[in-house]
C-alpha positions in Angstrom: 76.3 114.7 77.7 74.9 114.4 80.9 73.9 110.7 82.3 70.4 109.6 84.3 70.9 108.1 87.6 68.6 106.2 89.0 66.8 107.4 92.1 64.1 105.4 94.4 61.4 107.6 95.8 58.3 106.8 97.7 55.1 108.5 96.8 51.3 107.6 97.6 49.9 105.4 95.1 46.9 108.0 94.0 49.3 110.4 93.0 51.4 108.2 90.9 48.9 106.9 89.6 47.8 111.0 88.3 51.4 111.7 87.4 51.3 108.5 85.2 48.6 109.9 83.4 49.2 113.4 83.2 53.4 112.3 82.0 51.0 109.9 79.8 48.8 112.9 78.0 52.4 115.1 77.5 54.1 112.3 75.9 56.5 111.7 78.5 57.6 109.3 81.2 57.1 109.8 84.8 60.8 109.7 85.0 60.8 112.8 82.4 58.3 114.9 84.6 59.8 114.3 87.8 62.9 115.6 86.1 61.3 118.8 84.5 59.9 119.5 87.9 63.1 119.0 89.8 64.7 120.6 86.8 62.1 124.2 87.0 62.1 124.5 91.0 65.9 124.1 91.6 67.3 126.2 88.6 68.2 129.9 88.2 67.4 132.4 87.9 64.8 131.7 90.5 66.1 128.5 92.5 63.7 128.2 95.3 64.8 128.5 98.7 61.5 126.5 100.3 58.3 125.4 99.5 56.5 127.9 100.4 58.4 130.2 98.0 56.7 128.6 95.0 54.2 130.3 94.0 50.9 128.2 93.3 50.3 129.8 90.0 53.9 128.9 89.2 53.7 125.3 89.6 50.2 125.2 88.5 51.7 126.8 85.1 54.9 124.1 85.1 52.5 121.4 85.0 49.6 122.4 83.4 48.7 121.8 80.0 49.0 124.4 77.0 45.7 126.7 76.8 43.5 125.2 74.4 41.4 127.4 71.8 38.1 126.7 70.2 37.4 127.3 67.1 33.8 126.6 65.6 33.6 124.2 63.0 33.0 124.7 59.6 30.2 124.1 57.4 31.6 122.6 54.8 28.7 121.7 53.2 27.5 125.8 52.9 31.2 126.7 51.6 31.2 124.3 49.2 27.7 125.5 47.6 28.4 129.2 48.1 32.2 128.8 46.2 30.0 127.4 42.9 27.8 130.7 43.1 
């Protein structure tokens, strides 16, 4: 079982502020996404060496949310009648 540690950082209050809310809309803390970040840019089997190795659409990807598909909505209303035909 591994164990948190606790870790002060310093970050501009307008991004925390967006991390908040973006850890807010996945469920998760800020303390969980930092983590997950740390976690996907320091791990094999592609530990980056520098910043500028990570590729934009990488970490756009890591933090992004899940595509989201549309579906049109049903008309309930012209099922129902045409399932009494």
């Amino acid at each position: 079982m591994t164990q948190d540690v606790k870790v002060t950082l310093s970050f501009d209050a307008d991004v925390v502020e967006r991390a908040k809310a973006f850890a807010a809309s996945q469920g998760i803390s800020l303390s969980r996404l930092t983590e997950f970040l740390f976690d996907k840019i320091t791990s094999a089997p592609r530990p980056y060496k520098n910043l500028e190795d990570i590729p934009l659409a990488d970490f756009i990807r890591m933090v992004a949310e899940p595509e989201v598909t549309y579906e049109k909505p049903r008309n309930l209303k012209k099922e129902y009648f045409e399932s009494k035909k």
